[in-house]
N, C-alpha and C positions, 0 to 999 in steps of 0.2 A: 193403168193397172186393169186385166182383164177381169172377169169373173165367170167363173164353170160351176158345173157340177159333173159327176160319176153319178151315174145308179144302175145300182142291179134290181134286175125282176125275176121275178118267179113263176113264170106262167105253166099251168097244168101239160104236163107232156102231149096233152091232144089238143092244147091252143097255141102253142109255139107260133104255127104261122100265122095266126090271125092275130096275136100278139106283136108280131114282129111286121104284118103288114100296117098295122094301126099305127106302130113305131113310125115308118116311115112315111107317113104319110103326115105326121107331127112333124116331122124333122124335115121334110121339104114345104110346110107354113115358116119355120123356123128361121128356113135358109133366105123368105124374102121380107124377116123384118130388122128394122132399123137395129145398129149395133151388132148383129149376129156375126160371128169368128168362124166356127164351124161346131158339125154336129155328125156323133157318130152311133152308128146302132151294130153292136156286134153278139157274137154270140160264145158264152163258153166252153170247151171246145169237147163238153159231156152233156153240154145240150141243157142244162140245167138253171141255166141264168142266163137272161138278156141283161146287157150292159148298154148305157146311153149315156153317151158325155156332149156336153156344151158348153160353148167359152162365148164371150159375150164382151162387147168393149167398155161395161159397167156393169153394175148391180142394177140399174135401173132398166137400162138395156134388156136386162134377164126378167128382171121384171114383168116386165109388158110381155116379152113372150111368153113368159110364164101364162101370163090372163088370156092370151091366146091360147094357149093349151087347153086351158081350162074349161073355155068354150070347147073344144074340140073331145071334152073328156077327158084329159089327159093331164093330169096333173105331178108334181113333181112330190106330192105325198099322198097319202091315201093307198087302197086298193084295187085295182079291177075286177069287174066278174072274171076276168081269164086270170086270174093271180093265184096259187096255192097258200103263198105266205106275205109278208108286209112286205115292201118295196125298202132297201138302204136307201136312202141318199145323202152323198157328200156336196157339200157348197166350197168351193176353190175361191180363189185372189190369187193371180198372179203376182210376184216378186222379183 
């Protein structure tokens, strides 16, 4: 059974990029830890939310990347200084 998450962010209209480059710069630490499925950073399509999903071969799996994030800043809650409002995040199980 895998495990993901969905999240949308809200980065101020003048940090989109620097939002979205910090994005992927998570997502490719992401791509080389143990467990990791894949990892997507997309955009919607009025520009107003970045979207980030990740699927992970456990919870525990997600876990540890998660603590990797966190070192990196980057956490699966909280806020960024580039943020305008809270971040959503959904937690998936595959079925």
């Amino acid at each position: 059974m895998s495990f993901g998450f969905v999240a949308f962010h809200y980065p101020a209209p003048e940090h989109v990029d620097a939002f979205l480059a910090e994005c992927h710069q998570v997502a490719e630490a992401m791509r080389r830890q143990p467990g990791f499925e894949s990892v997507g950073v997309w955009v919607t399509p009025d520009g107003d939310a970045v979207v980030t999903t990740g699927a992970f071969e456990s919870e525990e799996a997600f876990l540890a990347t998660a603590e990797l994030a966190r070192e990196m800043d980057a956490t699966p809650d909280g806020l960024s200084d580039l943020e305008v409002r809270p971040r959503e995040v959904h937690f998936l199980v595959s079925r």
